[in-house]
PATORGU-80853 format. One line per field, with one value per residue: residue in three letters; x, y negated, z negated of N, C-alpha, C in turn. Coordinates in pm, whole numbers. Each point is the difference from the previous one (the first is absolute). Example, Ala and Ser with C-alpha at 12.3 -4.5 7.8 and 13.67 -1.06 7.14 Angstrom:
<pts>
code: c(ALA SER) $
n_px: c(1319 -35) $
n_py: c(569 -105) $
n_pz: c(-780 72) $
ca_px: c(-89 82) $
ca_py: c(-119 -119) $
ca_pz: c(0 -6) $
c_px: c(90 -77) $
c_py: c(-120 -109) $
c_pz: c(0 -73) $
</pts>
This chain:
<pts>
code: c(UNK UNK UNK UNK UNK UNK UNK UNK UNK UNK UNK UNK UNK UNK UNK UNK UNK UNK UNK UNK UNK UNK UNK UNK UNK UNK UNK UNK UNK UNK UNK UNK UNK UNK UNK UNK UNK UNK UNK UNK UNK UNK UNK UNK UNK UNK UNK UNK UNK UNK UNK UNK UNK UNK UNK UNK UNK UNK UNK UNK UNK UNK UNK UNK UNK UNK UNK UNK UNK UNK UNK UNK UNK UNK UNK UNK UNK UNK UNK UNK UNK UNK UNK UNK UNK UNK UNK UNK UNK UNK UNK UNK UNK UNK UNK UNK UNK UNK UNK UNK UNK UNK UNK UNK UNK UNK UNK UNK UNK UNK UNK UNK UNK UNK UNK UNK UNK UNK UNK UNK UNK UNK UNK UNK UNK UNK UNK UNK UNK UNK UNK UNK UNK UNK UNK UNK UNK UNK UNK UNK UNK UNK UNK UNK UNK UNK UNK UNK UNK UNK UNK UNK UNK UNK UNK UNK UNK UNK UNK UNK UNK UNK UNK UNK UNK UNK UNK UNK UNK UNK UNK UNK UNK UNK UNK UNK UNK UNK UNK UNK UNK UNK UNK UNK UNK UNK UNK UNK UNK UNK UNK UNK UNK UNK UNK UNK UNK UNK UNK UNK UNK UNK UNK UNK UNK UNK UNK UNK UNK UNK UNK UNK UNK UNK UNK UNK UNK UNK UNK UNK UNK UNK UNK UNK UNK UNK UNK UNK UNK UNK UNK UNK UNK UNK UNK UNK UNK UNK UNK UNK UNK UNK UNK UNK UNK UNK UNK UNK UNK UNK UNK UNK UNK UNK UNK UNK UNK UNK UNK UNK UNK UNK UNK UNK UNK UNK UNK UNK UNK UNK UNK UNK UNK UNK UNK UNK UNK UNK UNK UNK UNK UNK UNK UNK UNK UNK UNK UNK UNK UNK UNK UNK UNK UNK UNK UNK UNK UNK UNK UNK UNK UNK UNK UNK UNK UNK UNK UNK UNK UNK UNK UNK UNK UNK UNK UNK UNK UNK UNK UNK UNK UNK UNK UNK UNK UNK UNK UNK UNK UNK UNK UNK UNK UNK UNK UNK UNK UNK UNK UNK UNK UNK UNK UNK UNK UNK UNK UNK UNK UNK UNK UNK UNK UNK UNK UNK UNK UNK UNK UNK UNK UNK UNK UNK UNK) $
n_px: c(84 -8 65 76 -56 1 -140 -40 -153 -15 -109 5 -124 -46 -107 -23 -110 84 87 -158 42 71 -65 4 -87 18 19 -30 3 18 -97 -68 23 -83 159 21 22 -30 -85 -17 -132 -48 84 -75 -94 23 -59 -143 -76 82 -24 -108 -30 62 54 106 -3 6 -80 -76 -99 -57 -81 -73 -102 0 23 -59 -61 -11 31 -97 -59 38 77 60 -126 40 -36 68 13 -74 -53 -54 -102 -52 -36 -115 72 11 -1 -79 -32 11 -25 -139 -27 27 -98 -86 45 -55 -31 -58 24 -55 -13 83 -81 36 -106 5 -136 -7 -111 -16 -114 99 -9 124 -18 46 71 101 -76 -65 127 50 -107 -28 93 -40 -134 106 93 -108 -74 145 -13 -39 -136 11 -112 98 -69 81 -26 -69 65 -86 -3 -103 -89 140 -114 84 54 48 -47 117 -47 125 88 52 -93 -17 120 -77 3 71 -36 96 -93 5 -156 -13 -80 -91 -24 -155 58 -112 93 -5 -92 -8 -161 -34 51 -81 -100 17 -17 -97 -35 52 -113 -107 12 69 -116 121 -9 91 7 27 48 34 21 91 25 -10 74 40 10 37 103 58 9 66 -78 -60 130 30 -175 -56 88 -78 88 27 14 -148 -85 -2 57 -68 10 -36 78 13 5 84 72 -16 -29 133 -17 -23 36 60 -37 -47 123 29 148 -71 -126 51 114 90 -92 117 122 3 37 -104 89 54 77 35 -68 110 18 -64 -142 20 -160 0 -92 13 -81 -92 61 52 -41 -23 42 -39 85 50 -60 -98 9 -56 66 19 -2 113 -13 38 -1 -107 -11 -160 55 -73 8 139 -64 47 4 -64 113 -24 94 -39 -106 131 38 -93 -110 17 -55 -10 -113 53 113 -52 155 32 -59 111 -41 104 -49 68 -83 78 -97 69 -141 52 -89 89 -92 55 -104 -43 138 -1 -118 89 148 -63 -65 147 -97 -79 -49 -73 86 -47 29 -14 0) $
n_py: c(120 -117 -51 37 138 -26 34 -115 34 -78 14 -156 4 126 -20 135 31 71 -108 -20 -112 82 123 -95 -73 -147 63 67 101 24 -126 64 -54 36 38 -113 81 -109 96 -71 83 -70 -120 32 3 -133 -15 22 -60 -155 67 50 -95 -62 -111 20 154 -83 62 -146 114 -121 -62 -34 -46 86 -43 -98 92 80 -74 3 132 -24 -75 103 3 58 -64 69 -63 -145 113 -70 13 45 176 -6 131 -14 137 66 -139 -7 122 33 -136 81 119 -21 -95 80 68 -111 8 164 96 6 -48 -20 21 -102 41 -96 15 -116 44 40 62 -37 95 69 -152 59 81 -180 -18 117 -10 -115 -48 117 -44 -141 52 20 -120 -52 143 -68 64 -69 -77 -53 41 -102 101 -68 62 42 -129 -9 0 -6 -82 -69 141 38 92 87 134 41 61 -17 -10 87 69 -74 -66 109 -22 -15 68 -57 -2 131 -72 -15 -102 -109 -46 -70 -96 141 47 -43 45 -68 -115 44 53 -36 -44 48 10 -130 16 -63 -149 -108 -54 -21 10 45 7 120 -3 50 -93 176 53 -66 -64 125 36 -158 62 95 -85 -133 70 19 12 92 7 -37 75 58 37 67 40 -38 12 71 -74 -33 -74 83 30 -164 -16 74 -32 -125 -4 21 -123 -83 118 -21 114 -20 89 58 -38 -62 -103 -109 74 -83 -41 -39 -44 146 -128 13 -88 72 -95 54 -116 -16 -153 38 37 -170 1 -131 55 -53 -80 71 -2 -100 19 82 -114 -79 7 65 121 -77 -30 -70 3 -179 -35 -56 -96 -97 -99 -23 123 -11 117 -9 150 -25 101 97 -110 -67 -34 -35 -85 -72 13 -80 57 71 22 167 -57 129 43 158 -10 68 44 -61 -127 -59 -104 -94 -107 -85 118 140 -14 103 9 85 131 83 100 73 36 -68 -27 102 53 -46 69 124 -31 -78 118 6 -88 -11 112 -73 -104 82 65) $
n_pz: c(0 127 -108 105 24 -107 9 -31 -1 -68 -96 89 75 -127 -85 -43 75 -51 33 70 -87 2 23 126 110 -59 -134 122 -59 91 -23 -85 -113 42 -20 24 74 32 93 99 41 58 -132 -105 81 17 -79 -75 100 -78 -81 141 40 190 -36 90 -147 -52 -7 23 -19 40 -51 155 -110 -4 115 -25 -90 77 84 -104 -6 171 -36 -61 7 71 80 54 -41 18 -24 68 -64 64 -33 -109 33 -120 -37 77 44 -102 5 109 -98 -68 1 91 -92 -62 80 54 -122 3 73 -54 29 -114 -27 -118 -18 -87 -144 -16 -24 80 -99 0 -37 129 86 -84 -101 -36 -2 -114 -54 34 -62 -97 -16 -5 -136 -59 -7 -51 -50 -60 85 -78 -100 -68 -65 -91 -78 -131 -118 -34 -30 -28 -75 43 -4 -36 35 66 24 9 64 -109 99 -93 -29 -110 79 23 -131 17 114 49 47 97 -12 74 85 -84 -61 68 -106 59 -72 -86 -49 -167 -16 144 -29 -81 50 100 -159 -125 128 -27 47 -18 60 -43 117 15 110 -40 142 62 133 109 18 110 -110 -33 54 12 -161 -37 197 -84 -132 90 64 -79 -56 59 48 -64 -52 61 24 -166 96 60 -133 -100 -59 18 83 38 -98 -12 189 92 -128 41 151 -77 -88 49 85 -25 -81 -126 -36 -142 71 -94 -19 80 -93 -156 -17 125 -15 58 -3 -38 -80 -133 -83 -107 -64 -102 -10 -94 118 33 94 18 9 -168 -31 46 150 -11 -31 65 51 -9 -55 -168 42 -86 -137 54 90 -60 128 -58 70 -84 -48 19 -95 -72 -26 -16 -109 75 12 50 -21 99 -33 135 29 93 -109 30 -79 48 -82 -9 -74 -16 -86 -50 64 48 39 -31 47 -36 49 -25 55 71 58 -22 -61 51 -82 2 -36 -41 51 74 -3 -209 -18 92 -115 -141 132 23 -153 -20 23 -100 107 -135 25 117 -107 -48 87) $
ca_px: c(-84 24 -52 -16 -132 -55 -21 -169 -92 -44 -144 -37 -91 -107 -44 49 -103 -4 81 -23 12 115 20 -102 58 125 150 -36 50 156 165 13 82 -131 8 131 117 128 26 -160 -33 90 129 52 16 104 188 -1 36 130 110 19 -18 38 -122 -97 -123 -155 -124 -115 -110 -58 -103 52 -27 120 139 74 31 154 88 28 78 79 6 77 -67 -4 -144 23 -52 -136 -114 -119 -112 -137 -132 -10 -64 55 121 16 24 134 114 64 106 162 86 52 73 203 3 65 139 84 -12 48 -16 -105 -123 -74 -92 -32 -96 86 -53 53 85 93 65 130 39 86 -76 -51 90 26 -135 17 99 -12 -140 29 47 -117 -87 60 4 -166 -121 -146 -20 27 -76 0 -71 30 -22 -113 -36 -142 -103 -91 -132 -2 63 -12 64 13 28 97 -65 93 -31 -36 142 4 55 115 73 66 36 -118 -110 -150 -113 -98 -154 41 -140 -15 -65 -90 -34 89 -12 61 163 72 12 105 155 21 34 132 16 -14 64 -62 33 77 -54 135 64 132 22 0 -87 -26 -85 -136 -31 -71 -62 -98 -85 -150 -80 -55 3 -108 109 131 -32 -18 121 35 130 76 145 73 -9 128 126 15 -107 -135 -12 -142 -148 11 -25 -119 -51 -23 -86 -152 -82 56 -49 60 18 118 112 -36 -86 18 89 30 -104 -92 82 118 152 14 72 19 131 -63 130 -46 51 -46 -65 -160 -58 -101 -125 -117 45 44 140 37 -7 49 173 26 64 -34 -127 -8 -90 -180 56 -14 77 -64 88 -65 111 -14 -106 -62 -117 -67 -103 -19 73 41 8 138 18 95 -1 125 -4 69 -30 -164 -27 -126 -100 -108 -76 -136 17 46 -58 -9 101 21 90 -50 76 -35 -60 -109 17 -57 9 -69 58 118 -16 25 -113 -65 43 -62 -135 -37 50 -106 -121 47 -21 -77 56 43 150 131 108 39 -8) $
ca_py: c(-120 -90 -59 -148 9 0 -131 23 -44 -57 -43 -125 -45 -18 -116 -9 -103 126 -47 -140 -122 -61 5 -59 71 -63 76 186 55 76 -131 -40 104 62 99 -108 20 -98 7 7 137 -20 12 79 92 -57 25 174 103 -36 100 123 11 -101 -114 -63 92 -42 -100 -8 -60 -98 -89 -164 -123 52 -65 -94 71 65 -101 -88 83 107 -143 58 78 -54 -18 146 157 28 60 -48 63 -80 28 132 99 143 16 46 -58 -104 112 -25 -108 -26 72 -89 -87 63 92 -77 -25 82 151 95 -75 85 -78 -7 -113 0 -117 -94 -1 139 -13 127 19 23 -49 69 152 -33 -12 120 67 -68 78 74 13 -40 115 122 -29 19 101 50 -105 2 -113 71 -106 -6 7 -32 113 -67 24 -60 69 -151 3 -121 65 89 124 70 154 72 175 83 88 -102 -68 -57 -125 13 15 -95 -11 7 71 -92 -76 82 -120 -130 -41 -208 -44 32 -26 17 153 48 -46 69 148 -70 -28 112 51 49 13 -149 -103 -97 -88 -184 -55 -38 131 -30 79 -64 -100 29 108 -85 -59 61 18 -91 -19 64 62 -119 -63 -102 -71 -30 -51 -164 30 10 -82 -5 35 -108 -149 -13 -44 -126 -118 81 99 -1 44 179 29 -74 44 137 -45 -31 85 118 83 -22 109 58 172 169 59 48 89 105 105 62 66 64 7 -58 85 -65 3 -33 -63 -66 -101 -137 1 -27 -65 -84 -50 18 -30 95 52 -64 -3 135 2 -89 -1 -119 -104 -57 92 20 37 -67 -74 -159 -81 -133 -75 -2 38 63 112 85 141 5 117 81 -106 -82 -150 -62 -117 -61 -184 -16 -44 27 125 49 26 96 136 78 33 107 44 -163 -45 -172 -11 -156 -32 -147 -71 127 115 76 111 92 55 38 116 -51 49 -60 -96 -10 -98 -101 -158 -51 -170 -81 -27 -166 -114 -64 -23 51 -92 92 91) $
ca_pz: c(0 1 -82 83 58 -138 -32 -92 31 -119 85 -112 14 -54 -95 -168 -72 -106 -81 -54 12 -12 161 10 101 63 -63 -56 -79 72 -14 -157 -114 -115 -45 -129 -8 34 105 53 58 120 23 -58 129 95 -69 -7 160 78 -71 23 150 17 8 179 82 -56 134 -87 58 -97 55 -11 -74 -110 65 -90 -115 -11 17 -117 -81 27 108 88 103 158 48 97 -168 -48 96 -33 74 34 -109 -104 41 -103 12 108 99 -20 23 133 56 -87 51 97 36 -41 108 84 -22 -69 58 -81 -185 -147 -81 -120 -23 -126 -2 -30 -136 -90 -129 -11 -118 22 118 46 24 156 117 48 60 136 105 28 137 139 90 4 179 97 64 22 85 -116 -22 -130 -90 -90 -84 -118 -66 -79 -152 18 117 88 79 129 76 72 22 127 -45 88 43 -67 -106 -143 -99 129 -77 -62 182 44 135 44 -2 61 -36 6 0 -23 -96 -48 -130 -27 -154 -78 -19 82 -22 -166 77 49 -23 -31 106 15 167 32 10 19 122 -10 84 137 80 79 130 129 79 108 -50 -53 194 53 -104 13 73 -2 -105 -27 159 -61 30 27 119 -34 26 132 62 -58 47 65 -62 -120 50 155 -28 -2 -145 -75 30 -42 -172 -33 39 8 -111 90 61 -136 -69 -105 12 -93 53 -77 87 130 37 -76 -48 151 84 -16 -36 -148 -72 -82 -67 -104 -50 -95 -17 -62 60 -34 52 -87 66 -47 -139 -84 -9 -16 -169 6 64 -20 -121 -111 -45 -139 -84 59 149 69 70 -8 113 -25 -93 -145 -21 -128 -22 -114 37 123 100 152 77 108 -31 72 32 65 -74 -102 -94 21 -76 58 -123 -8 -46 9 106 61 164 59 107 15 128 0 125 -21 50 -23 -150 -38 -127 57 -1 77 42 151 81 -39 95 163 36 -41 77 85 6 63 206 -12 36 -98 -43 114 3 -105 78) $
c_px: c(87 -81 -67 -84 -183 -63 -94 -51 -74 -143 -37 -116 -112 -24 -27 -136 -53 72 -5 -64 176 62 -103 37 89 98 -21 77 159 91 -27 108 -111 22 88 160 128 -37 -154 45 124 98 65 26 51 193 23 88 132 75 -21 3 90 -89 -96 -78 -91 -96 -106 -119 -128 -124 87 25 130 163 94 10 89 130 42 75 89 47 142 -29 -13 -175 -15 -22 -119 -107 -121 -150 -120 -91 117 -69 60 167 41 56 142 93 36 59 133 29 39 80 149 -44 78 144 120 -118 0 -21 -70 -33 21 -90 -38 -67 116 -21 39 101 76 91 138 45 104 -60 -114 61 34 -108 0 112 6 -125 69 93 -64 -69 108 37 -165 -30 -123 -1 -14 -27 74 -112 72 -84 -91 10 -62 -155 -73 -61 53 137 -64 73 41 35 123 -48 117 -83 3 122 46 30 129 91 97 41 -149 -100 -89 -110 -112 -138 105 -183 18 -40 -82 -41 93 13 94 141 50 16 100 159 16 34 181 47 19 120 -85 102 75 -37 154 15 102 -22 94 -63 -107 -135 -141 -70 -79 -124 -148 -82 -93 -95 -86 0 -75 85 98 21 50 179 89 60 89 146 86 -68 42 108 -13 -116 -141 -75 -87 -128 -31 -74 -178 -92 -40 -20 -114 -83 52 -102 57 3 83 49 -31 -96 -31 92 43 -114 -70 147 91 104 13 100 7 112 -40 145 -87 93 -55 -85 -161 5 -61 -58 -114 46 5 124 72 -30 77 166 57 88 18 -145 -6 -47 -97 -8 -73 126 19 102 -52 122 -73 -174 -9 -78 -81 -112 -28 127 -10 -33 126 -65 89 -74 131 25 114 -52 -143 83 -132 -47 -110 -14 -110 -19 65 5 -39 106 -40 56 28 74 -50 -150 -162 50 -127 14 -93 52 89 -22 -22 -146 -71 77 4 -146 -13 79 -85 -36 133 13 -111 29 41 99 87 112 67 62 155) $
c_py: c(-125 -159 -155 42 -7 -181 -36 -109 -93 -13 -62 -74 -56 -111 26 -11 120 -108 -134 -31 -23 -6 -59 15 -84 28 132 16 75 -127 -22 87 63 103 -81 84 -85 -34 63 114 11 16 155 136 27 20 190 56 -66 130 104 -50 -164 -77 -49 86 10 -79 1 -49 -53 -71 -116 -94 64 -5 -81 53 91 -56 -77 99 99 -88 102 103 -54 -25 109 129 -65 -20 -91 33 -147 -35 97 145 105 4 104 -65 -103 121 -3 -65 -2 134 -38 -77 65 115 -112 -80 93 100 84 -66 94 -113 33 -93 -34 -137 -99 -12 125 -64 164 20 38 48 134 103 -17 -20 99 78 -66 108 134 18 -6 102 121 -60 5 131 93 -98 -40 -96 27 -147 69 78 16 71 -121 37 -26 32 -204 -12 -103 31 117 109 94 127 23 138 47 81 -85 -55 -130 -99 36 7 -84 -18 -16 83 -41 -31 146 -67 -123 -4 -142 18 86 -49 71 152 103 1 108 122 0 11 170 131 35 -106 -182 -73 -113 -43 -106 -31 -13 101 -29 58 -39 -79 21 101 -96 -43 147 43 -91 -43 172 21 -147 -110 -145 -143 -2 -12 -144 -68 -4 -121 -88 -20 -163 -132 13 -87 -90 -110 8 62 -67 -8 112 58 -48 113 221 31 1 114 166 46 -88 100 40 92 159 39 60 33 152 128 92 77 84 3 -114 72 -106 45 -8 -42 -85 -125 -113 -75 -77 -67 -121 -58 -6 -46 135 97 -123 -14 179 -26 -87 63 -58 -10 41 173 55 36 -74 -28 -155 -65 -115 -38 -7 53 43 119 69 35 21 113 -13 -141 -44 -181 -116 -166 -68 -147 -10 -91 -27 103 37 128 123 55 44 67 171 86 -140 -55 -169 -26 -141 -67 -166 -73 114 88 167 120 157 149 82 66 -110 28 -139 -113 -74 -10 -106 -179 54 -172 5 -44 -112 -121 -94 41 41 -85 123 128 -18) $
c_pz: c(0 -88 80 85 -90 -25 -134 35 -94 53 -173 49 -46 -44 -136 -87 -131 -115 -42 -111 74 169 92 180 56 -62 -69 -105 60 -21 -150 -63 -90 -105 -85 63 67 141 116 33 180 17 -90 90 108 -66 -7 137 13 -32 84 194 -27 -41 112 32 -130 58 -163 109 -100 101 25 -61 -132 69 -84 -134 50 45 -100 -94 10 147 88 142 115 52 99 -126 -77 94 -55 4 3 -48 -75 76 -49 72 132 100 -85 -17 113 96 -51 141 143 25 -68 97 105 -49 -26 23 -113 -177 -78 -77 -126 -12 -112 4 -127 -164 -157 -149 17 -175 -25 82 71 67 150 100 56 75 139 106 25 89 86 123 29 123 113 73 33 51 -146 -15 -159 -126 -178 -110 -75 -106 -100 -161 -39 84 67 102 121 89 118 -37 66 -69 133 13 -125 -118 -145 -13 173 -74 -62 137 -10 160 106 45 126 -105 -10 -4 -130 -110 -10 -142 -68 -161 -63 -19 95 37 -66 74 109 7 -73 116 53 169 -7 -45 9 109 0 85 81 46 80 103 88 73 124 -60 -82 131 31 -47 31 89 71 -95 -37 138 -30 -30 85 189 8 36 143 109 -87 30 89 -37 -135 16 53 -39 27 -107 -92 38 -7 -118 2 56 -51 -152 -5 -20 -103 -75 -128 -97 -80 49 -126 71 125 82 -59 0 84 21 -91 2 -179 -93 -129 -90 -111 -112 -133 -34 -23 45 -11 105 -69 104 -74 -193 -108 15 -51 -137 -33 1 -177 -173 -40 -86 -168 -35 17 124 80 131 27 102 -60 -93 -137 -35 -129 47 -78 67 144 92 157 60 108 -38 65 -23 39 -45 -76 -175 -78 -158 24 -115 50 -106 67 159 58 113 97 122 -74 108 -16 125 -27 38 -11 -146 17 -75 63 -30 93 99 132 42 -1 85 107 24 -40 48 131 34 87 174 -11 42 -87 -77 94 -34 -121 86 35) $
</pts>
């Protein structure tokens, strides 16, 4: 394996709206530090991959109006490595634009795709895992996805069954795929994990560039038509009508859905390093260490607690004190301009910033 044939894919698009008050859609959450650790989601990701691929082969693909935020936080990136999109259309079609356009720069490229929003616990053991997939896709044709050994029966993951049998979490080497479970309930999580077989989904995979291209254009014609004459407007001054236009008319479409879960060549690694997705206050309260007596999590400068547990307590108000009782299983959230109290459980969460599609708080949004 040539290291200089090896690229990653960053997919920084979204809008975050799991993470608001704090994430909003003119400063998602991928350019915050939401986790207090020194450093936004982006860049921390962006430094992760300097340690395993060149720099000129990090490509970030992002929404337009989010241009000037990454330039701002990663001002060393060439404008030929950020991929811009148009619309929002999941993640099928901003895959197939990374793969295209590193097919037209490099034939022979391998993919890591990873979403920008990851907390790693330990960088080394993730590095090592990287390089080894990479030399594993590099002698196999697969499209080989990270699973991560679960500790926890968590509801706001995916899951994937390797073909290895109950001791398929003690592997160190890669598994085919056997089924993909969305998000199930807790009951079900629990059964799940007691099995032996499941993983939780990171959501990064790896391949060949030439092998997804084929993959995607028979299992997702629905995209990757739209695509067509890739070859001689990529690159060139044609590419953002090209993109627009094959935006436009795209399927909006998750590569699990409308790939992984169709094609035989799914594979999975199973690896353990310190592993959180935060896409959700209650992982994020899950990552977060340190917490009090009460297993509260607090990010604020100055607070009174009492008779108050399993709480997350952020505010970005300097010098604010933020006074609770009687609170549990809770979310504070304080921001300069939005305070919300709610409980934790991600379900109650997502009906209740529902109101906020209300025209009367689109200046909050």
């Amino acid at each position: 394996m040539d290291i200089k044939n090896c690229y990653c894919v960053i997919m920084a698009g979204g809008v975050g709206k799991r993470f608001w008050p704090l994430s909003r859609t003119t400063v998602p959450k991928q350019f915050l530090d939401v986790a207090d650790t020194g450093e936004t989601f982006i860049r921390k990701t962006y430094n992760r991959f300097l340690k395993i691929v060149p720099e000129e082969n990090i490509l970030i693909v992002t929404a337009d109006r989010y241009k000037d935020l990454v330039k701002e936080q990663i001002p060393e990136i060439s404008d030929d490595n950020l991929l811009l999109e148009p619309y929002s259309r999941n993640t099928a079609p901003c895959i197939a634009y990374a793969t295209y356009t590193l097919l037209k720069r490099n034939p022979h490229a391998h993919i890591i795709v990873t979403p920008s929003d990851h907390l790693i616990g330990d960088e080394d053991i993730f590095t090592e895992t990287i390089l080894n997939a990479f030399r594993y896709v590099s002698d196999h044709d697969v499209l080989m996805t990270l699973g991560v050994v679960p500790t926890r029966p968590d509801t706001n993951y995916g899951y994937i069954q390797a073909c290895g049998g109950r001791d398929a979490y003690k592997s160190q080497e890669p598994m085919p795929v056997k089924t993909f479970t969305e998000k199930p309930d807790k009951a079900l999580a629990q059964v799940l994990i007691g099995t032996g077989e499941f993983f939780w989904n990171s959501g990064i995979f790896l391949c060949k560039a030439d092998v997804i291209r084929q993959e995607m254009e028979e299992h997702l014609p629905e995209v990757t038509r739209f695509f067509t004459g890739w070859e001689s407007a990529i690159g060139t001054k044609l590419e953002r009508e090209f993109i627009l236009k094959a935006y436009t008319d795209s399927l909006n479409v998750s590569l699990d859905y409308g790939l992984l879960e169709k094609t035989e060549r799914a594979w999975i690694y199973p690896t353990s390093f310190g592993w959180q997705d935060v896409g959700t206050w209650e992982s994020l309260y899950n990552f977060i260490p340190g917490k009090d007596k009460s297993e509260n999590a607090i990010v604020a400068d100055k607070t009174l607690l009492e008779a108050t547990s399993n709480t997350l307590v952020i505010s970005k108000e300097k010098k604010k004190l933020i006074a609770i009782k009687g609170l549990e299983d809770f979310l504070v959230i304080d921001t300069d301009d939005v305070l919300v109290i709610c409980p934790k459980d991600d379900r109650k969460f997502k009906d209740f910033i529902s109101g906020i599609a209300m025209p009367d708080y689109e200046k909050y949004r």
